[in-house]
N, C-alpha and C positions, 0 to 999 in steps of 0.2 A: 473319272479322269484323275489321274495322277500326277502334280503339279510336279511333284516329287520329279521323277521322269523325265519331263521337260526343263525342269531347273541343273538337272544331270546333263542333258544333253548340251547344254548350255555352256556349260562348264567345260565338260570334254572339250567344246570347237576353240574356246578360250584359251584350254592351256594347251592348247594341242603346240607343239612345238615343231612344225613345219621346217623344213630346207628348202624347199624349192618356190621360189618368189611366184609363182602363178598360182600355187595354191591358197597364197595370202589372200588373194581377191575372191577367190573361191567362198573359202572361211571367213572372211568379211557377210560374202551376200546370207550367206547360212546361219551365221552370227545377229545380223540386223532383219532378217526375215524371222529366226525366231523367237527374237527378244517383241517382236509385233505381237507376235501370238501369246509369249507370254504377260503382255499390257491389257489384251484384250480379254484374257480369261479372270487373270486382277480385277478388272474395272467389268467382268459384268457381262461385257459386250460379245455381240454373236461373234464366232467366227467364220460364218460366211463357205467362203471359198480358201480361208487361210490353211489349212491343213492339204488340200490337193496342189495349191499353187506351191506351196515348200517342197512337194512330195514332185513336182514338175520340176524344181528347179534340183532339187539329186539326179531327176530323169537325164539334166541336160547338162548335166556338167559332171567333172570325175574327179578325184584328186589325186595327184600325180606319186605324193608322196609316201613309199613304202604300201602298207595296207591299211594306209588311216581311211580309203573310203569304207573299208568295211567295217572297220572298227565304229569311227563317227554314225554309221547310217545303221547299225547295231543297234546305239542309242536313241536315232531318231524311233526307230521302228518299235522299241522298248516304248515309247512314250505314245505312238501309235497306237500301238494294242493296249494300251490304259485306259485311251477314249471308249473301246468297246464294252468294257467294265461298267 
């Protein structure tokens, strides 16, 4: 696993710089779903279900903004295939 990866991905949704006000709530839930993951891999703890339920929540939502969903979900997947490592 590549913390690396995920502290990448992290950052991207952070400074991602958005125009379109719906994607802010978007990039919030993406934001505080993966700072979860990254407390949980810190401290030790399983992750469970945490990886499929993030990977549910790209399923169900898009981001309106230019082609940052591909670009942001670029990085989530970058941090995906770490886990298999």
């Amino acid at each position: 696993m590549d913390n690396k990866k995920l502290a990448e991905y992290i950052m991207a949704i952070s400074n991602f710089k958005c125009i379109r006000a719906e994607d802010r709530i978007t990039l919030n839930s993406y934001l505080a779903d993966s700072a979860k993951i990254l407390a949980k891999i810190e401290l030790n703890l399983p992750l469970e279900n945490d990886i499929d339920n993030h990977e549910k929540l790209w399923g169900h939502t898009w981001l309106i903004d230019g082609n940052s969903h591909e670009v942001l979900y670029k990085k989530w997947s970058d941090f995906k295939e770490s886990l298999k490592n």
